[in-house]
Backbone as a ProteinNet text record, in pm:
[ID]
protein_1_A
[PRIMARY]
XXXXXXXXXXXXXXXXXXXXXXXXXXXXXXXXXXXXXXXXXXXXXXXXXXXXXXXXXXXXXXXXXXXXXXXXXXXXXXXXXXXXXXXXXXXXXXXXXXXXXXXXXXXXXXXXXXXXXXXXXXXXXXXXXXXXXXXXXXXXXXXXXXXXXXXXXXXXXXXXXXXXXXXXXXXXXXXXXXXXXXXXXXXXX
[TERTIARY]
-416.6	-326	-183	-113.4	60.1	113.5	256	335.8	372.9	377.9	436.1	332.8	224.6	119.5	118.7	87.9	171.6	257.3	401.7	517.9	436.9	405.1	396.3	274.4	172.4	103.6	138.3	243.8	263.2	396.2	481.5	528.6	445.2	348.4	232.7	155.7	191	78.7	201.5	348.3	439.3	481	475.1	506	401.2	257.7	149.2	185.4	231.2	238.4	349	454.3	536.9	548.7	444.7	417.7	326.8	220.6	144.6	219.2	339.7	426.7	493.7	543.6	648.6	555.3	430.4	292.5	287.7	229.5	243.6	367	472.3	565.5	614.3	569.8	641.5	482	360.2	273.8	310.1	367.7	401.6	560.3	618.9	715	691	666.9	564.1	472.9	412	304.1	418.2	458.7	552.3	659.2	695.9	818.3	767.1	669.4	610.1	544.6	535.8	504.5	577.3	507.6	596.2	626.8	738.8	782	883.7	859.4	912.4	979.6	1081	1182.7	1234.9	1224.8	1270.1	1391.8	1461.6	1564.7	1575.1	1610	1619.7	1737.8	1796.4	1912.5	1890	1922.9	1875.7	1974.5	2038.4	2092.6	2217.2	2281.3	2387.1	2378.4	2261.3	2182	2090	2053.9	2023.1	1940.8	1780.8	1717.2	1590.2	1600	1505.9	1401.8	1310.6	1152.6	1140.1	1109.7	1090.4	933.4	956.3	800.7	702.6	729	628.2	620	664.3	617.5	481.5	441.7	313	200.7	208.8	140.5	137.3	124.9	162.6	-2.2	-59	-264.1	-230.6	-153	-164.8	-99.8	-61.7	-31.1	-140.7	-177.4	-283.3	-448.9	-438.9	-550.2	-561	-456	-370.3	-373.3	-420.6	-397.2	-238.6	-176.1	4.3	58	149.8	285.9	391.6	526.2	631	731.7	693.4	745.5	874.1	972.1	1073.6	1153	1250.9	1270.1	1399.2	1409.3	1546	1554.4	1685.6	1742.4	1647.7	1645.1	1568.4	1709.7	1688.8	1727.3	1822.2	1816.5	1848.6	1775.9	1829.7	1803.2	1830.9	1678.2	1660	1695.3	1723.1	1814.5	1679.3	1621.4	1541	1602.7	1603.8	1603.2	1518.5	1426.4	1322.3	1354.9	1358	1410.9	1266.9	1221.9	1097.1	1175.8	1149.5	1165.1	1046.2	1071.2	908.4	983.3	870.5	921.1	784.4	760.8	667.2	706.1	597	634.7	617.4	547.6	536.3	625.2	604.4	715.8	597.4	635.4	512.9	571.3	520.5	507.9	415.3	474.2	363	414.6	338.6	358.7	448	528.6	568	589.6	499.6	475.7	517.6	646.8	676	636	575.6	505.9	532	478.6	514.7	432.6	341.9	213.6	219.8	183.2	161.5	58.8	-51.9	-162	-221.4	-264.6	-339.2	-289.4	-235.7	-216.3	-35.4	-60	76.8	184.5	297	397.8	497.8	546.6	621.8	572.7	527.4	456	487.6	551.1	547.7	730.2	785.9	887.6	967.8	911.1	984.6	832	869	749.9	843	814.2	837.2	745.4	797.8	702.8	813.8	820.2	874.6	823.4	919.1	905.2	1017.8	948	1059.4	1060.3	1180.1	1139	1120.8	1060.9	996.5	1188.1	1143.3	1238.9	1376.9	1333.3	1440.6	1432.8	1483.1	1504.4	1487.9	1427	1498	1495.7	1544.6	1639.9	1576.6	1539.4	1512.1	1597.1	1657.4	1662.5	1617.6	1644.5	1527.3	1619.3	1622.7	1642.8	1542.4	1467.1	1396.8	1522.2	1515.5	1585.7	1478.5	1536.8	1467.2	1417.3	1545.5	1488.8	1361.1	1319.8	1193.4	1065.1	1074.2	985.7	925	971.9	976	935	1004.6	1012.4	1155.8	1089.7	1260.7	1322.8	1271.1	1325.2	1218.2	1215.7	1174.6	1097.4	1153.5	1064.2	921.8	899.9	768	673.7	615.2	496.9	523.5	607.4	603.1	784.2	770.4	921.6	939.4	857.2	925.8	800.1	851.7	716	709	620.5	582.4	527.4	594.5	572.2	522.8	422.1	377.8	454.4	600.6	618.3	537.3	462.6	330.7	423	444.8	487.1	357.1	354.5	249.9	304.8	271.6	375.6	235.1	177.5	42.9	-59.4	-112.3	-174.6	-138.4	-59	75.9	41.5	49.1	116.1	88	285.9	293.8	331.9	281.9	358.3	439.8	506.4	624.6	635.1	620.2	562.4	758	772.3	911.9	902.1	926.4	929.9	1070.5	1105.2	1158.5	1171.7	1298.5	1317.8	1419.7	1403.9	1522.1	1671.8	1718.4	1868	1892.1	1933.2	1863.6	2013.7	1960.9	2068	2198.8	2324.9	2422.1	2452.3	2562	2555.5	2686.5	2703.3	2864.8	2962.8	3094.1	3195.7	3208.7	3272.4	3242.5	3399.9	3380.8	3481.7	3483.2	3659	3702.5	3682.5	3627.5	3623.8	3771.4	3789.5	3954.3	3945.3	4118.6	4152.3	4160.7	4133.5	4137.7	4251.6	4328.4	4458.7	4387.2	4451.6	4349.3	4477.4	4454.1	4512	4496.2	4618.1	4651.9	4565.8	4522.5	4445.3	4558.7	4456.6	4544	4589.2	4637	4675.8	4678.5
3423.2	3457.2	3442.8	3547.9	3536.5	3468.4	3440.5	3339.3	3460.7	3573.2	3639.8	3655.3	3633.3	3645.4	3516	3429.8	3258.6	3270.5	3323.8	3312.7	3425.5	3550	3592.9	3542.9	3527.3	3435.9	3281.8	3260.7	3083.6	3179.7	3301.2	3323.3	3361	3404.6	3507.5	3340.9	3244.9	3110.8	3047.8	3051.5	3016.1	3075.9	3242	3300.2	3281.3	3267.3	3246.6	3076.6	2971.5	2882.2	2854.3	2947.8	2934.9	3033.6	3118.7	3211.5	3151.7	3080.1	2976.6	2847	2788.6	2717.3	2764.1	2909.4	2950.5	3019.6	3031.4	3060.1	2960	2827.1	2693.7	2639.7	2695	2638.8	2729.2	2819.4	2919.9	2909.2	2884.8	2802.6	2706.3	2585.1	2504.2	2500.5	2629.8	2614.5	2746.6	2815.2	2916	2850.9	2728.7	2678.4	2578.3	2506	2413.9	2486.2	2602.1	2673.2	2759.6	2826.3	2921.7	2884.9	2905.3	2865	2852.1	2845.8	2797.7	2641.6	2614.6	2461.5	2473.5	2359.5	2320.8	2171.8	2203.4	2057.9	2059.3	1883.5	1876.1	1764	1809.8	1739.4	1703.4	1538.1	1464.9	1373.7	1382.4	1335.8	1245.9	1074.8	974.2	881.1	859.9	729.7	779.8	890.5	951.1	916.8	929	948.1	1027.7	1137.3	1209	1210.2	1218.7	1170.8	1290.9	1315.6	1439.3	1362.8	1479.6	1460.6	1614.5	1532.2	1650.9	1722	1792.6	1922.1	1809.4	1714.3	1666.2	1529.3	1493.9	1349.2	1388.2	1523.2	1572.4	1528.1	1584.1	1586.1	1445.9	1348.4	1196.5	1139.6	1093.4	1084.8	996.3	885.8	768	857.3	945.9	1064.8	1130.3	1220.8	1296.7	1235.7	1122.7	1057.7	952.7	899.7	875.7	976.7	910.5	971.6	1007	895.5	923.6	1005.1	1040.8	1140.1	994.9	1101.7	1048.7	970.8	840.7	733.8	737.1	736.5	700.9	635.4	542.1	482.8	582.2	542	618.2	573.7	530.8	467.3	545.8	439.4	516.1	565.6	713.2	809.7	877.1	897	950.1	1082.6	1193.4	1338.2	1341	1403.7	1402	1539.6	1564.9	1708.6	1718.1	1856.3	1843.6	1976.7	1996.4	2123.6	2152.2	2239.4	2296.7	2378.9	2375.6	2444.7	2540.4	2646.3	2660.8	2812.7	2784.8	2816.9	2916	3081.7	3133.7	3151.4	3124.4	3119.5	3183.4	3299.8	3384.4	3547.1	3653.6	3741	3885.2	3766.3	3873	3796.1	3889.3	3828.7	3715.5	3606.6	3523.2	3577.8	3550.8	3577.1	3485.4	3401.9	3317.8	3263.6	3202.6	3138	3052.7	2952.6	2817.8	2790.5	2685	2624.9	2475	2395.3	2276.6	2237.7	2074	2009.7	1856	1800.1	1654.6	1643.2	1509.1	1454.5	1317.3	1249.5	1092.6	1067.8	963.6	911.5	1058	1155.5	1260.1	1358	1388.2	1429.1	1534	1667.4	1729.7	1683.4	1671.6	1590.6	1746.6	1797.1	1891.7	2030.3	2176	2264.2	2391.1	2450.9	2394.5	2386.9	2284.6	2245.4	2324.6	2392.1	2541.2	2636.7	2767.5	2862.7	3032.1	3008.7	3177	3212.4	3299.1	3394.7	3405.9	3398.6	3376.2	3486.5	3599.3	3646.8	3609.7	3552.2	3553.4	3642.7	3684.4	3797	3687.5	3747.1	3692	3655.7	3525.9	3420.8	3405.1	3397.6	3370.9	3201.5	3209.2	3084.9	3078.5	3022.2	3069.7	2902	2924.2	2745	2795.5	2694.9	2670.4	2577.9	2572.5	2468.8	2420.4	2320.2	2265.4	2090.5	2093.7	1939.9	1886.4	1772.8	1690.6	1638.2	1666.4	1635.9	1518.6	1415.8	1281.5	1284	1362.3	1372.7	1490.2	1542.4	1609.1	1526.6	1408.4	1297	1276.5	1263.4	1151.1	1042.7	962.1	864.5	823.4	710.4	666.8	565.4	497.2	292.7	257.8	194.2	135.3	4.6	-21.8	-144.9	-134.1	32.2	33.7	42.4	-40.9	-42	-93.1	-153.9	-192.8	-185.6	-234.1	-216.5	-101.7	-19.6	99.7	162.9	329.7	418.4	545.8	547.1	652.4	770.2	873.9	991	1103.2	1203.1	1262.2	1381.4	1415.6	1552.1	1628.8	1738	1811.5	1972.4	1967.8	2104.1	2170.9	2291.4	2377.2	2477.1	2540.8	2644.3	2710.9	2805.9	2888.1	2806.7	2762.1	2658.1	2494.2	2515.8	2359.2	2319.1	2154.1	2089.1	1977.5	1922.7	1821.3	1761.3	1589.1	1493.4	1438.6	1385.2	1259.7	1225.3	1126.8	963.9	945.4	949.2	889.6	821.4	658.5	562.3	534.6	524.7	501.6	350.9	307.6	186.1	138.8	-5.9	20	-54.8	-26.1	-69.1	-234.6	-252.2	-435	-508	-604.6	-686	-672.1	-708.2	-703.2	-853.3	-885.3	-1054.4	-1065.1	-1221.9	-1228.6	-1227.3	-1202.2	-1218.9	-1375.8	-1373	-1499.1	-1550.2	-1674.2	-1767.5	-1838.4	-1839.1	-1949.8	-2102.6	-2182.1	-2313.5	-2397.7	-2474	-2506.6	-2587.2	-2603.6	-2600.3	-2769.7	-2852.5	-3042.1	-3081.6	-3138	-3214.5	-3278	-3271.3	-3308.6	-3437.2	-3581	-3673.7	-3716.5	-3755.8	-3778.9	-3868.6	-3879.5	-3999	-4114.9	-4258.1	-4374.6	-4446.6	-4426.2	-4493.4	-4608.1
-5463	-5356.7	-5410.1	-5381.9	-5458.1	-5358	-5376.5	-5311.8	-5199.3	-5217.9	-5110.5	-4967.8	-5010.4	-4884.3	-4795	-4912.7	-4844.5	-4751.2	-4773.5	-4688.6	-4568.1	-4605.3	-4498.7	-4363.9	-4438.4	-4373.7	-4305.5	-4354.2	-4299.3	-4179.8	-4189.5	-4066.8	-3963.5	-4026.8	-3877	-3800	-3892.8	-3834	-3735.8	-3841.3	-3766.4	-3584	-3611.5	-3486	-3404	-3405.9	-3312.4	-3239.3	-3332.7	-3272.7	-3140.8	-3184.2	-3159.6	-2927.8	-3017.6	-2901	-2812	-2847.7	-2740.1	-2698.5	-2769.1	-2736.9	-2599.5	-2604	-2527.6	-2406.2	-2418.7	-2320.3	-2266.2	-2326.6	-2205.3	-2173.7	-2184.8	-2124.2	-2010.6	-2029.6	-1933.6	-1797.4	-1825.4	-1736.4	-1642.9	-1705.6	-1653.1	-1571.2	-1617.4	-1527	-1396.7	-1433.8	-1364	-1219.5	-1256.5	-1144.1	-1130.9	-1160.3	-1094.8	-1008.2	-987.7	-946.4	-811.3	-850.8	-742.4	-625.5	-547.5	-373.7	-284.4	-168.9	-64.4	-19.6	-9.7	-39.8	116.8	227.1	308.1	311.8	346.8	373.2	512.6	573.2	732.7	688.7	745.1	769	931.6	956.1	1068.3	1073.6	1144.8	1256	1332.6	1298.3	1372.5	1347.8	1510.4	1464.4	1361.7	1365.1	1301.4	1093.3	1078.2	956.2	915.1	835	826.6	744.3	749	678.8	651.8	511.6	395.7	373.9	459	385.5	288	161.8	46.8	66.1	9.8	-7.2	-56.7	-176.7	-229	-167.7	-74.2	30.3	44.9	72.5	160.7	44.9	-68.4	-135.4	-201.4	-170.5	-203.6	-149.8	-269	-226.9	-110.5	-55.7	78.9	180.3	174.1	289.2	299.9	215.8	264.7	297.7	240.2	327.1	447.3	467.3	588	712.4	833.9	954.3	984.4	946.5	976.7	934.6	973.5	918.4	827.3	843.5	811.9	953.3	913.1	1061.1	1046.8	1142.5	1140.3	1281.7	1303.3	1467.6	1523	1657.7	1756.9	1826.7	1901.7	1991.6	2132.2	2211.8	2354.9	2414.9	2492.1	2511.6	2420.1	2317.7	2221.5	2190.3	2197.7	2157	1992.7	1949.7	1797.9	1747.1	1637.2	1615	1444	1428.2	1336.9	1261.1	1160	1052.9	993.8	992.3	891.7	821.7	672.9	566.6	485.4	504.3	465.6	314.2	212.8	56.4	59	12.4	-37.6	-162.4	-236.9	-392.2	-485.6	-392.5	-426.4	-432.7	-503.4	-551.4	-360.2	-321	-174.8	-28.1	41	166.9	278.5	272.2	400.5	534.1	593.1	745.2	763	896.9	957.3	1089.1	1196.4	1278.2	1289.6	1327.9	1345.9	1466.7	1497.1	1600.7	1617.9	1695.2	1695.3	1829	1835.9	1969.4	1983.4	2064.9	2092.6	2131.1	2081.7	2137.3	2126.2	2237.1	2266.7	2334.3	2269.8	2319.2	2270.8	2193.4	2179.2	2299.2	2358.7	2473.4	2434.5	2472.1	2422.8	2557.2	2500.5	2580.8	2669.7	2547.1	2567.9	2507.6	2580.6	2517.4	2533.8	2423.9	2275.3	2256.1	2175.7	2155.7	2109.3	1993.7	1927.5	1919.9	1931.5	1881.5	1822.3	1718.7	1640.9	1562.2	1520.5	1394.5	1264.5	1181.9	1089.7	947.9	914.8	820.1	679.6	539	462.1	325.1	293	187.9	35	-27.9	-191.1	-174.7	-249.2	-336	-234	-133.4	-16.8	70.4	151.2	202	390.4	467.9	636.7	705.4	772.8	780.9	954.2	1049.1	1168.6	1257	1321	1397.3	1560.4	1604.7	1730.3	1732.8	1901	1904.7	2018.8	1988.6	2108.1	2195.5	2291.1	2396	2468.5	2449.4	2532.2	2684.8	2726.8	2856.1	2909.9	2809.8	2831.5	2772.5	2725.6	2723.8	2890.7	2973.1	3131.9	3084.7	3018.2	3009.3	3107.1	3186.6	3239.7	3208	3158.8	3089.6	3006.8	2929.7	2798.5	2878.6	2947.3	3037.3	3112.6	3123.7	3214.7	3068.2	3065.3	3012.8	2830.1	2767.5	2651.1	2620.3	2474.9	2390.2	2359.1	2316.6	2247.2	2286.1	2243.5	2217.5	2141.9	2084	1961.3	2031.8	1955.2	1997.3	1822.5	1853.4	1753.6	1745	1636.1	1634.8	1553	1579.5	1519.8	1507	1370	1326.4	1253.3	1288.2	1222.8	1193.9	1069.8	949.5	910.3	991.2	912.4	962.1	843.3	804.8	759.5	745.2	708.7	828.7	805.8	924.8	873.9	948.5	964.9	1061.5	1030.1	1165.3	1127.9	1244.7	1211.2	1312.8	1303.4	1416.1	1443.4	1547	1614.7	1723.9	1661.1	1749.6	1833.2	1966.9	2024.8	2023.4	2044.1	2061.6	2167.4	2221.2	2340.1	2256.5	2309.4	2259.3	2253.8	2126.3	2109.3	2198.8	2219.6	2336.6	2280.7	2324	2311.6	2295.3	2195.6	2182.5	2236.9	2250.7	2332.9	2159.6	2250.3	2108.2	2070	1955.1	1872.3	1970.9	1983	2015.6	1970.2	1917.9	1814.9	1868.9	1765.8	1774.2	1806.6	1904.3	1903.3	1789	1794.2	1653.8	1676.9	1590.6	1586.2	1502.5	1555.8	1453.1	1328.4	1191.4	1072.4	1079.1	1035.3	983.2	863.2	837	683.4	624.4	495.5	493.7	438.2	489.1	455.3	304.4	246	93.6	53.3
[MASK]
+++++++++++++++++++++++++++++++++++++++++++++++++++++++++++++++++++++++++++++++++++++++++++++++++++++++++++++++++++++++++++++++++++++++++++++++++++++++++++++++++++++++++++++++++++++++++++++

């Protein structure tokens, strides 16, 4: 074998490696990138708090009865954003359906309801606020401290919860009053 078949042969071994290199990488960014990926953003308590796409997919979530818990002042109106990403080569279309359920039982029906079309590699943002006073709840006193309510979003086939506990407004303390003030005496020498 001459030296020239060598070189050319060690580029043809070189470019194959190089081409299944740039094959699994473009795999892995390929399946990591593509789908449909939803984000909620929540308004509590003048904090604003992101549940990411991949909370869902977290193994003590998905085998977990619960959602994503979070608390709220009693009578407090909750303000939600659904951010739903298609990051696919066709347009989704699907349902979305938002609800409120306590004790298994739907509270408010249905909270939000559309149909939702998004074009390949686009974005469509929702918004929706729980208004407390469509709870009937009237005081935090009949029947316990607080109370949990199930928000049940459904996206197609998606769905999620998020457990929002109500809480009542914690006591109010008195203002601090200054200690009077005591004459200090000199010490004796």
């Amino acid at each position: 074998m001459t030296v020239k078949n060598r070189k050319n042969r060690s580029r043809l071994y070189l470019g194959l490696a190089l081409v299944c290199f740039a094959g699994i990488l473009a795999i892995f960014v390929v399946d990591g990138y593509l789908g449909i990926y939803d984000t909620i953003y929540i308004t509590v308590q003048e904090r604003e708090q992101v549940i990411e796409p991949d909370y869902w997919e977290q193994r003590w979530v998905k085998e977990g009865p619960e959602g994503y818990s979070l608390g709220a002042r009693w009578g407090e109106s909750v303000p939600f954003r659904y951010q739903i990403d298609n990051r696919s080569f066709s347009t989704y279309a699907v349902d979305l359906e938002v609800s409120v359920w306590s004790g298994g039982q739907e509270v408010v029906v249905p909270l939000y309801k559309t149909e939702i079309s998004i074009a390949p590699f686009k974005k469509e943002v929702v918004e929706w606020t729980l208004p407390f006073e469509d709870l009937g709840e009237p005081s935090p006193a009949s029947g316990g401290y607080y109370r949990e309510y199930t928000v049940l979003i459904r996206l197609g086939e998606i769905e999620r919860k998020i457990i929002l506990s109500y809480y009542p407004e914690s006591p109010v303390y008195p203002e601090k009053v200054p200690l009077p003030s005591v004459p200090v005496t000199e010490p004796a020498i």
